[in-house]
C-alpha positions as CSV (number, residue, x, y, z in Angstrom):
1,X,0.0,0.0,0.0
2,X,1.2,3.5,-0.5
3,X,1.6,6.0,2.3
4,X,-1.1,8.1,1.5
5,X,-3.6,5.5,1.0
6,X,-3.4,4.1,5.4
7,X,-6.2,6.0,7.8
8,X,-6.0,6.0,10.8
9,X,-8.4,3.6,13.1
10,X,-9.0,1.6,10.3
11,X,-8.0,-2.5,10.2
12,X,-5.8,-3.8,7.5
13,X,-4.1,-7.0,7.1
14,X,-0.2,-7.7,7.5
15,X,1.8,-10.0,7.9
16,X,4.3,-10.8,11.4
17,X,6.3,-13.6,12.1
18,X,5.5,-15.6,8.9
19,X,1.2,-15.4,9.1
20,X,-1.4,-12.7,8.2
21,X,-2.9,-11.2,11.1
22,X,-5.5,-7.9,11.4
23,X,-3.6,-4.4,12.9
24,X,-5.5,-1.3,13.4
25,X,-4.0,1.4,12.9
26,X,-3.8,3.6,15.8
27,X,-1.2,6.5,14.7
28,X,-0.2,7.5,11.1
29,X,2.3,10.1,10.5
30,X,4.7,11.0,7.5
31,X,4.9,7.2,6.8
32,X,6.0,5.9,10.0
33,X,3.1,4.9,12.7
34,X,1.7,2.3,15.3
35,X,-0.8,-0.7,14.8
36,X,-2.7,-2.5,17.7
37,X,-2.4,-6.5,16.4
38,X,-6.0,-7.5,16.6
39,X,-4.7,-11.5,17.4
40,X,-2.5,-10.5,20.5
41,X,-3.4,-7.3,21.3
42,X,0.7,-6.4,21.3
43,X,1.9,-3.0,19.2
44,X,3.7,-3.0,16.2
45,X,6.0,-0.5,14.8
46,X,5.1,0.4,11.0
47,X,8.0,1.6,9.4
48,X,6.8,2.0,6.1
49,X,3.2,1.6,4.2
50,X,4.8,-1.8,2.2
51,X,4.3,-3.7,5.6
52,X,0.1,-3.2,5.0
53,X,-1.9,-6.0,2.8
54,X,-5.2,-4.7,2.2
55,X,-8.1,-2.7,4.5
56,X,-10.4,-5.6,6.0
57,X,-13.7,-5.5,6.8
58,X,-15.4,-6.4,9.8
59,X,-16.2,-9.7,7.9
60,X,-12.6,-10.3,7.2
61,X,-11.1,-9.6,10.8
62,X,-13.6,-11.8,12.3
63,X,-12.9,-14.9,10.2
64,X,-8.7,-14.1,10.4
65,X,-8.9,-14.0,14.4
66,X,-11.6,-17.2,14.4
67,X,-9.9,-19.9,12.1
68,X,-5.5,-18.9,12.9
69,X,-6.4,-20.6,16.3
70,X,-8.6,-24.0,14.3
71,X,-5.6,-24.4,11.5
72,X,-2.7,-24.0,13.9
73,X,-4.4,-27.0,16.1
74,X,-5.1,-28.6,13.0
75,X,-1.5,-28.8,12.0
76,X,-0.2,-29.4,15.6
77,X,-2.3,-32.5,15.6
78,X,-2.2,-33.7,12.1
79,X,0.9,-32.7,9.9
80,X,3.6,-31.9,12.9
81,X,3.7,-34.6,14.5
């Protein structure tokens, strides 16, 4: 996403530590800002506007918090081991 394209308060996917997880934005400011991750409730540093998938919907943040918990017990039962 480009710089000028993020608002602040709104949710938009990205990706830490290898899966894509919901962050809402909570400051924006000359490129550089803050997100809230929605999965662990921890703050994330955004230093640049590349870091941002796409803006979710409420739709979309509700599925993305709902099935990372079902696929990584999935795999922890099934493929892992």
């Amino acid at each position: 996403m480009k710089a000028n394209e993020i608002k602040k308060g709104r949710v938009y996917a990205v990706k830490v530590s290898g899966r894509v997880v919901p962050l809402q934005v909570i400051m924006w400011y000359g490129g550089r800002g803050y997100g809230a991750n929605l999965y662990t409730g921890r703050t994330i540093v955004l230093n640049s506007a590349r870091r941002l998938r796409a803006a979710l919907t409420p739709n979309m943040v509700y599925m993305l918090i709902e099935t990372v918990p079902i696929v990584e017990k999935y795999l922890a039962e099934n493929i892992l081991n």
